[in-house]
N, C-alpha and C positions, 0 to 999 in steps of 0.2 A: 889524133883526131877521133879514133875509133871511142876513146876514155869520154870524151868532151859529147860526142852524140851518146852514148851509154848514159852518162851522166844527166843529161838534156833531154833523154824520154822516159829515163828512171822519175824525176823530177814532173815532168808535165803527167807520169803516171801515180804519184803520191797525190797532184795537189787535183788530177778528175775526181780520186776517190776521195777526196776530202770533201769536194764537192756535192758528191753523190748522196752522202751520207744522210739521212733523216735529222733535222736539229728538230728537239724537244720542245711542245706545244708548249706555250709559257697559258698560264689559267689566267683570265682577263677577271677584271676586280670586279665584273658586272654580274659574274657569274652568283656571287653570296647575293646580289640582289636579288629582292622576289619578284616573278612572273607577272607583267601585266597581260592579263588578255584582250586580244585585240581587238578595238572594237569596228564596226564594219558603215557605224552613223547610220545606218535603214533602220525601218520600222519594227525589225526582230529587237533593235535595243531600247527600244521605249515601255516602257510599263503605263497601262493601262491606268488611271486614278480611279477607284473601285467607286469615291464619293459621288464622281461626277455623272448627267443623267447623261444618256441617249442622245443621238441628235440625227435626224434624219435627214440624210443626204439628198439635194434635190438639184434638178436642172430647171433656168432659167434662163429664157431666150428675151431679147435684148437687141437695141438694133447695134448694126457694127458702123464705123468711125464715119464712112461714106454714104449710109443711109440707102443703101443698096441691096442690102441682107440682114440675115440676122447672126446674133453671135449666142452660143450655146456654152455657157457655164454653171459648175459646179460649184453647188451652196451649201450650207446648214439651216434647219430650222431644229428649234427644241421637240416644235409637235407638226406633223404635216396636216395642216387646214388650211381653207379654202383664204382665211383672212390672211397665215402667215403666207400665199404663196403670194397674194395680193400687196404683202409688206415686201415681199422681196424685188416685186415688178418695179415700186415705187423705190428701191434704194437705187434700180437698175436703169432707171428714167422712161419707162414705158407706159405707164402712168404716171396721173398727180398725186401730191400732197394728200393727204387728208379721203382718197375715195378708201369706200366701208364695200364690204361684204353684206349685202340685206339677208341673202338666202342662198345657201348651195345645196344641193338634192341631186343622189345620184341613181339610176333606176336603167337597170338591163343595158349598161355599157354608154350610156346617155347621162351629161354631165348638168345642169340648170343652173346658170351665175345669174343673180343678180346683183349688180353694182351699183351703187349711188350715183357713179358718173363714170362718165369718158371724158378723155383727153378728144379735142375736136382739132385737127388738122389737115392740112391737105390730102389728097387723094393717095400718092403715096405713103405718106405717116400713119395714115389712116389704114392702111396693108401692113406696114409693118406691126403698127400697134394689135391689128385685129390678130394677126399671124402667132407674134408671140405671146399674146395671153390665150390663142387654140391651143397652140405649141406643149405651153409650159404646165397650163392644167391638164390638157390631156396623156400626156407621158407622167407626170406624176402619179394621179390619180388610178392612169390606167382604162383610160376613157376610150369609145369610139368616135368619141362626137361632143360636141359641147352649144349648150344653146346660149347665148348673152341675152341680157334683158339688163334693161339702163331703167332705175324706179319701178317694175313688174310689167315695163313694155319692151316690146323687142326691140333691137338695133335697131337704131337710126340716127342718121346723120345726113348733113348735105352732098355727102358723095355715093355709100353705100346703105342700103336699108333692108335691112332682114325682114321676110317676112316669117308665118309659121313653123312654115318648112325650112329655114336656113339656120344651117350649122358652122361651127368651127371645128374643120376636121384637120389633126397634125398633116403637116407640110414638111415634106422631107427634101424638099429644094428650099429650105428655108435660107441656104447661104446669099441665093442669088433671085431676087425678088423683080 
């Protein structure tokens, strides 16, 4: 019996150390291949097109889905003027088709639009619409104030009417109107 357990820890003591032993990293066939670096998809891997011009990043407020506020998004234009911010109002539905820029003039932080036309809607519309053409020209431009003039008269409409003194100054509660 003694030969039999001898035998039987000699044995479970060859096949630990068999176990124990380091087996030899075999080289994976990937290794002769070359290195890709990794890349990460963010804006550190886009290269620049040297061809292309500038484009001036802008904000354009806009009414949101309920007609309750306004909604504030980021645009391009090639050049920031008073007609491109005008082409953006209209892509965004806050004005019409076809209104022009007569005249913009800016003088000691005071903005002067003249537009061929407004959009004429209800008393609310007619907030939102006023709100985000304050909004969009005065954070662009950098304005404190902005004056509207519809043909080289002042605002006017059947709900609200500017006189001399009235301005469009940015509205920072612009979400909830």
């Amino acid at each position: 019996m003694k030969k039999f357990i001898m035998c039987f820890v000699g044995a479970m003591l060859v096949l630990s150390l068999a176990a124990c032993t380091p087996t030899p990293v075999k080289q994976s066939e990937s290794a002769t291949e070359p290195m890709v670096e990794a890349s990460t998809g963010g804006a550190s891997d886009k290269v620049p097109d040297p061809n292309v011009e500038p484009m001036e990043i802008i904000s354009v407020y806009s009414s949101n889905e309920d007609a309750t506020g306004l909604n504030q998004a980021m645009d391009a234009v090639d050049e920031l003027t008073a007609q491109s911010l005008v082409d953006k109002l209209i892509e965004y539905g806050v004005l019409e088709e076809g209104t022009e820029v007569l005249n913009f003039d800016t003088k000691d932080g005071i903005g002067t639009l003249d537009l061929s036309k407004v959009p004429s809607s209800g008393t609310s519309g007619e907030l939102l619409m006023l709100t985000a053409l304050g909004n969009t020209f005065t954070e662009n431009f950098e304005l404190d104030k902005l004056k509207l003039l519809v043909d080289g008269k002042n605002y006017s409409s059947g709900h609200i009417e500017h006189g001399d003194n009235d301005y469009l100054e940015y509205n920072r509660d612009y979400k909830k109107l």
